[in-house]
N, C-alpha and C positions, 0 to 999 in steps of 0.2 A: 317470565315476568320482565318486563321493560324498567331498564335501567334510568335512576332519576333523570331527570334532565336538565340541562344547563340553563343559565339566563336565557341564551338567545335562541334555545331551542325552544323557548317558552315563547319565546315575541312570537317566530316565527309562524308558531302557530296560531297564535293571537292575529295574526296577520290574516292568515287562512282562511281563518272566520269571518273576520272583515271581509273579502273580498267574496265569500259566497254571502256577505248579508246585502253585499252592495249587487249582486244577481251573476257575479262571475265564475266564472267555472273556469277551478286554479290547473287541470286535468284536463283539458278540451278533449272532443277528438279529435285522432292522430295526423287526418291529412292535413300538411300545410301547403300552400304551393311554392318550391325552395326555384328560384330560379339562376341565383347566383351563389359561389363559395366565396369565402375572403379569399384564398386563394386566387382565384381567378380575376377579383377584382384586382387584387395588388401586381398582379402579372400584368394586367389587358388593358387598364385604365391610363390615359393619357388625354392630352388637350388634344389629340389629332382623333382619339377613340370616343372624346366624353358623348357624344349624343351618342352611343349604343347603350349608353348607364345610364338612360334618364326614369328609367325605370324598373329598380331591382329588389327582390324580395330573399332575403338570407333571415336564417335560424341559429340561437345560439346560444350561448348561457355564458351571462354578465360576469364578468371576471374585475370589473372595478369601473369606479364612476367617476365622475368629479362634476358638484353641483355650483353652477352659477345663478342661479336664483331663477331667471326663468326661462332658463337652457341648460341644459345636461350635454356632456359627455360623459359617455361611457363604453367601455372594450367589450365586446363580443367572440366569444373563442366556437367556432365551429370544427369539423372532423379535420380542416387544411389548415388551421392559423387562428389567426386574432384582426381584427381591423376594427377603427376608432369607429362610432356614431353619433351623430349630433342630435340630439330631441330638443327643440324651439317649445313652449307651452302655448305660443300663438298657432302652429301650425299644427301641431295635435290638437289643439282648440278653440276654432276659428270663430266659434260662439260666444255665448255668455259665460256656459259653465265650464267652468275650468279642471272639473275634480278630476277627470283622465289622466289630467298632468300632476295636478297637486295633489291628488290619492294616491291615485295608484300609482304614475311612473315613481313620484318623489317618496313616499310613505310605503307602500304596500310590496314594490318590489328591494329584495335584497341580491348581494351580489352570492351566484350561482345557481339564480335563477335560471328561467330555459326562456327566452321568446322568441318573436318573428316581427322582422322589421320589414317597411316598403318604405323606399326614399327613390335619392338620386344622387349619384355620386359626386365627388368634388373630391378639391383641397382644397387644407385648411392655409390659414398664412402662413403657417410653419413649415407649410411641405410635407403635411401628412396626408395621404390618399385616406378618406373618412365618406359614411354612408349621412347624409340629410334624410333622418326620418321624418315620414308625414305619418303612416299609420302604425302602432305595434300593437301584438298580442301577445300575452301571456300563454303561454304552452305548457310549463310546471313548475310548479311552486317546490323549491329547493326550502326540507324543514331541519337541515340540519347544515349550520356552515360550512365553508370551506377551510382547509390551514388558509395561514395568509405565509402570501411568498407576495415581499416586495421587489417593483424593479424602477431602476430608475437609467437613462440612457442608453435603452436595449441591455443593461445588463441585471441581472437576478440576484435578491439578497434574500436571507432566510428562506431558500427553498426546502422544501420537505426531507429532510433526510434520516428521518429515525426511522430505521431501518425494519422494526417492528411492525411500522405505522405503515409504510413503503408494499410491504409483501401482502400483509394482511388487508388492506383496505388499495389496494392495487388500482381499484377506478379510481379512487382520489387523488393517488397517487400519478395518473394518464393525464388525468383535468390541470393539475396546475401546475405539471414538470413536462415542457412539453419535449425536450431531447427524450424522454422515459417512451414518450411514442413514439418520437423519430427510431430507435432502436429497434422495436418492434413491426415497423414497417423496414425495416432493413431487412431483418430475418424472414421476411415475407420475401421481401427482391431475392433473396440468398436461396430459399427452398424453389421457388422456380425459376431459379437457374439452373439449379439442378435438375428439377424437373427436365428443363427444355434440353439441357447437355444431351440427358439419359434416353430424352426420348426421339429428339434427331437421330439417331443412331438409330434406332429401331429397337430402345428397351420398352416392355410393356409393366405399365405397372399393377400391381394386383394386391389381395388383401388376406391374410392369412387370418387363424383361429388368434385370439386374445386368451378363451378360457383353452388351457391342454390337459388333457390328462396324463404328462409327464412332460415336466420342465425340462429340454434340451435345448442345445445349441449355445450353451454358454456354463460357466463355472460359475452359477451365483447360488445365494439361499434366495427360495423363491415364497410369495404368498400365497396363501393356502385358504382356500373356500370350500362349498358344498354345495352337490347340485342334487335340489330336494326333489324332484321327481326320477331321475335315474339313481338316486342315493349314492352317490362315488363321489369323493374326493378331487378338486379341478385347483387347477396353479395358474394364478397368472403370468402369463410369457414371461421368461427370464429375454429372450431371442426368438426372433420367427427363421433361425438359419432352418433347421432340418425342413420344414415346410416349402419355403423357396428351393431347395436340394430336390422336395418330392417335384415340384416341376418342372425343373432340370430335366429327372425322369421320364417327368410326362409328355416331353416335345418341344418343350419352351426354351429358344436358347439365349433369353435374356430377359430375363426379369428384375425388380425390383419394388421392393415396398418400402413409405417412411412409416417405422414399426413403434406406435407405443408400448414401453416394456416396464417392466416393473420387476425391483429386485427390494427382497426385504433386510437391507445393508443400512451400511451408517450414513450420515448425513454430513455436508463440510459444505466448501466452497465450491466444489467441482462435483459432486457425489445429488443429485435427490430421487428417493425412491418412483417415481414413474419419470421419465424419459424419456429418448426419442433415439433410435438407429432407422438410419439408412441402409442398406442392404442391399445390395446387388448381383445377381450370378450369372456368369457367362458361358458358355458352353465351347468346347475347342479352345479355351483360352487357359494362359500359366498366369504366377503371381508377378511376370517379369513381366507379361503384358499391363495387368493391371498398375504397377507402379509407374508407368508410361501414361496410361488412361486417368490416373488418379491424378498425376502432374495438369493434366490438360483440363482436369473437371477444376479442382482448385483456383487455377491460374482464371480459370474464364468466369468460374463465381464470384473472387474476389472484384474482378473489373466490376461485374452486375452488380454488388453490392455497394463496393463505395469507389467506384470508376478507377481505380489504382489495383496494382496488384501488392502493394505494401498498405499494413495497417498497423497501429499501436497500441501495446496495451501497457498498460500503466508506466508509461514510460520508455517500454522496449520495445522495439522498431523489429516488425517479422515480415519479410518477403515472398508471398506466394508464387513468385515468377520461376518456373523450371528452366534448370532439371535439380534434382534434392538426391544433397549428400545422402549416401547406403554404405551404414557400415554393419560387419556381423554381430547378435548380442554379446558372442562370446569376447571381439575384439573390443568392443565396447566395455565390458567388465573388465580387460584386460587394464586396458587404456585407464581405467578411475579408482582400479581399484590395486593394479599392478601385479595382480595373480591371474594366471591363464588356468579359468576350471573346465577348460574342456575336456579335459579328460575324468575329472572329480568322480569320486562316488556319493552317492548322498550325506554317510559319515564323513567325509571329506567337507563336504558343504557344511554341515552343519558346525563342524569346527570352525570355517570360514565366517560365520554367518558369526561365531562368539568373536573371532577374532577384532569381526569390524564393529561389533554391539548392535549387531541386528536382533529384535527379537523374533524366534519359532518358535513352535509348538510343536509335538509328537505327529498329530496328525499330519503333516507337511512333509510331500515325496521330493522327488530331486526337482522336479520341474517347478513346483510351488515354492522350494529353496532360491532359486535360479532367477524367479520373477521377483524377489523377494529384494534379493539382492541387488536385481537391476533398478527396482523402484528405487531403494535408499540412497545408491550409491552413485546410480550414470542418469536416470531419466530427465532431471532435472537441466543436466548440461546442455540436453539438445535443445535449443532455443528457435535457431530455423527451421525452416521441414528437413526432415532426417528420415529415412525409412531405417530402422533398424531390423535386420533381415537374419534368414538362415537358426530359427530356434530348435534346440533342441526336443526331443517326438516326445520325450514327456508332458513337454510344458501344451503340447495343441495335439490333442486328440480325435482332431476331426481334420486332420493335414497330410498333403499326402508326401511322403518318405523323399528326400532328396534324392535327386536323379545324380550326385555325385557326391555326396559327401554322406556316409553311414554315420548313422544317430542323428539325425538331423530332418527337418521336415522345411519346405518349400511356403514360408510364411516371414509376413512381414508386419511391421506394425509402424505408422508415422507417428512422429512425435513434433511437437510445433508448442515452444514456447515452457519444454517441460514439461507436457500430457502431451498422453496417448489421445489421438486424436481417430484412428483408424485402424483397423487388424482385418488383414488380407492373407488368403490361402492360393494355392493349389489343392482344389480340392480332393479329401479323399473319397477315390471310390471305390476303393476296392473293398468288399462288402465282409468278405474275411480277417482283414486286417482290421478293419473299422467295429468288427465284433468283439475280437480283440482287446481293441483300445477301448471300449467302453468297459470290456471285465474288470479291466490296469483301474479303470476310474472305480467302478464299485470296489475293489479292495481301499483304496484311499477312504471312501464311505466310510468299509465299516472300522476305518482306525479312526476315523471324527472327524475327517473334511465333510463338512457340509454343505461346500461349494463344489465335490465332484459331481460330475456327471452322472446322470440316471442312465438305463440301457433303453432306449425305445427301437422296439421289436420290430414296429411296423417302418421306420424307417430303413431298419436293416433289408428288411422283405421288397422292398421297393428300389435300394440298392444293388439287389440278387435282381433285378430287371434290366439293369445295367443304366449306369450315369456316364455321360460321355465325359471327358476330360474336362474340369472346369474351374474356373477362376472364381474365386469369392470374395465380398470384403463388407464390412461395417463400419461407419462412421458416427462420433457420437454428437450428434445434430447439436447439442445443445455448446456443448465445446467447443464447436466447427463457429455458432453463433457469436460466443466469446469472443474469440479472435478477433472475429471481421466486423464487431461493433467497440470492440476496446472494453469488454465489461470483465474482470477478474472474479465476479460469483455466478455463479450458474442462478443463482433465484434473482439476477438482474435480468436473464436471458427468458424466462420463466414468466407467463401471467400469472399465474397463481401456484406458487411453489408451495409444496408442502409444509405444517407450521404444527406444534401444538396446540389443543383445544385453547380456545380463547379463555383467560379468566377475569370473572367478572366482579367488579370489585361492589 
């Protein structure tokens, strides 16, 4: 059932009717012929240029007017900008009848309409580059207003900011905020630069299972479907790691996918349940390569993204120009918290864990202690890129054993701004060990981790085929986003972030 409506969703449609009684169709069809952007016009238009603009056709929807009896200005916002147009009532009607101008443009159309203009360009005596219409058409009839965001001398007052309004009505939110799209065209520049880094190099990208019948490759609770013609139980991807690992095996010695994943966790600023990882695996490569290779993919996104290799977020100023501080977890907890647990046992930790007022639960081994600790107490300090490196084999169970230091595994994780930004391996392939380490996770299971790891057979089977030596890593696209646009919530990074059902009053 459709929700009362307001005054001027009532004209509007009052309006509607008018204009199919007057024979117009508020819905034409679709083709127009668009032959210029404001863009382009505000870039290429000059007294040395103006006879290329004697005749130009742009589409757009009215963002505000201003009526002088019998000439209009009014603002046009298309996909690049906004630029002024001038409507004359002599020149849209060179006749007797005048109702084109005084119906329709002045009465019938409201602002967030959609139409199409044909003029010729100029300035005005102000110095504004502005279109002279001679023809327009309506293209669609806008039945429900816009917010108003007023501006006055290039700058914006009452913009949109209820945050509610913002997430949930997100196109309305693109239409009259228009940094809200420059943001999202940045993380477009941002993902294919990545793209171009990964694939100069001769990474190939490929596409893994979304539905699995056993959530691997990450430590999360995952969501749970049903698949009615084989009758079995399917999760959506927590991670597509084991997947990229099987083609590892199968010949490919670099791959990569940007992976939509989905974890059924809590929600914050940084946290929403579908997502995005990057992923990458290299074959013949360690994680000492990779945090060389990671400095250089960073350093050269950030340039692509906003020409600087430094950006700001709310205030704090973060450098992606290599090379980034490495230091070990364990010196890191040493360092913030003033107890070296390298040696700890889990009883030990968890005494530590009461000393500093961390909270655990029963369920939680030494490694879940250990991350536990380092979120509360160091994560936050790392502000520049930091690799924090050399973690203990409990806490990554898919890593492979340090080539020099016992108990420890050949993994890293960057941190930028306070988040985990990236977790990078040496991976494991030793197909024995790595069965192992999945049994260590199912005991965690049955004590009430719900975020260990499941056993998946078939990747073991595939490791008994042998995986070459390889380097792995994740990055989490939407964080990586943050950063290099200056936004501090992930559902600014997000077109349509997750929300509860709407309630309707």
């Amino acid at each position: 059932m459709q929700a009362t409506l307001s005054e001027q969703e009532l004209v509007r449609r009052e309006k509607l009717a008018e204009l199919e009684a007057m024979g117009i169709d508020p819905y034409p069809a679709p083709l127009y012929d668009i032959t210029h952007t404001a863009s382009d016009i505000k870039q290429h238009y000059s007294e040395e240029t103006a006879a290329d603009f004697q005749s130009v056709s742009l589409a757009g929807r009215i963002m505000s007017r201003r009526d002088m009896g019998k000439a209009n200005f009014a603002v046009l916002q298309d996909s690049t900008g906004r630029i002024q147009v001038y409507v004359k009532r002599d020149d849209i009607c060179p006749g007797e009848d005048k109702s084109l101008f005084d119906v329709l443009w002045k009465k019938l159309l409201d602002i967030g309409d959609i139409v199409g203009v044909k003029g010729y360009v100029f300035t005005t005596r102000t110095g504004e580059i502005s279109i002279h219409v001679t023809s327009f058409t309506l293209l669609s009839k806008a039945l429900r207003p816009l917010p108003i965001v007023k501006e006055k001398d290039g700058e914006q007052f009452d913009a949109v900011t209820d945050l509610e309004f913002k997430y949930r009505q997100r196109y309305a939110d693109l239409i009259v905020n228009p940094e809200v799209r420059d943001t999202f065209v940045r993380i477009t520049k941002m993902k294919n630069a990545i793209r171009s880094f990964l694939n100069e190099r001769g990474a190939l990208e490929v596409d893994t299972p979304v539905l699995q019948s056993i959530p691997g490759g990450a430590a999360a609770r995952p969501f749970i479907t049903h698949h009615n013609a084989l009758d079995m139980p399917l999760y959506l991807r927590i991670a597509n790691e084991l997947y990229l690992k099987r083609l590892i095996v199968g010949g490919f010695n670099w791959v990569y996918e940007f992976s939509r994943n989905f974890r059924n966790e809590g929600m914050d600023r940084t946290h929403n349940p579908e997502f995005t990882i990057l992923e990458f695996y290299v074959a013949y490569k360690d994680y000492l390569w990779m945090m060389e290779t990671t400095e250089q993919l960073l350093e050269q996104t950030a340039i692509a993204t906003n020409g600087s290799t430094a950006t700001s977020v709310n205030g704090v100023s973060v450098d992606f120009k290599a090379p980034y501080a490495r230091v070990t977890i364990y010196d890191a907890i040493k360092e913030h918290t003033g107890t070296d647990i390298s040696n700890m046992d889990e009883d030990g930790l968890r005494t530590l864990c009461k000393q500093l007022q961390i909270e655990v639960d029963p369920s939680m081994g030494r490694g879940k202690l250990i991350d536990e600790i380092f979120g509360a107490k160091c994560e936050h300090h790392y502000i520049q890129p930091t690799f924090i490196t050399d973690y203990p084999v409990e806490m990554s169970p898919l890593t492979k054993k340090h080539r020099s230091k016992a108990g420890l595994v050949e993994r890293f994780e960057l941190i930028i701004n306070g988040k985990e930004i990236a977790n990078a391996y040496s991976e494991l392939n030793d197909p024995i060990d790595q069965r192992q380490r999945f049994e260590d996770q199912l005991k965690l299971m049955e004590r009430g981790d719900d975020e260990a790891m499941f056993i998946d057979n078939d990747f073991l089977r595939a490791l008994e085929y042998g995986m070459p030596p390889t380097a792995g890593i994740g990055f989490g696209i939407e964080r990586l986003a943050m950063l290099l646009t200056g936004n501090v919530s992930i559902q600014d990074v997000l077109f349509f972030p997750q929300m509860r059902p709407e309630v309707k009053s």
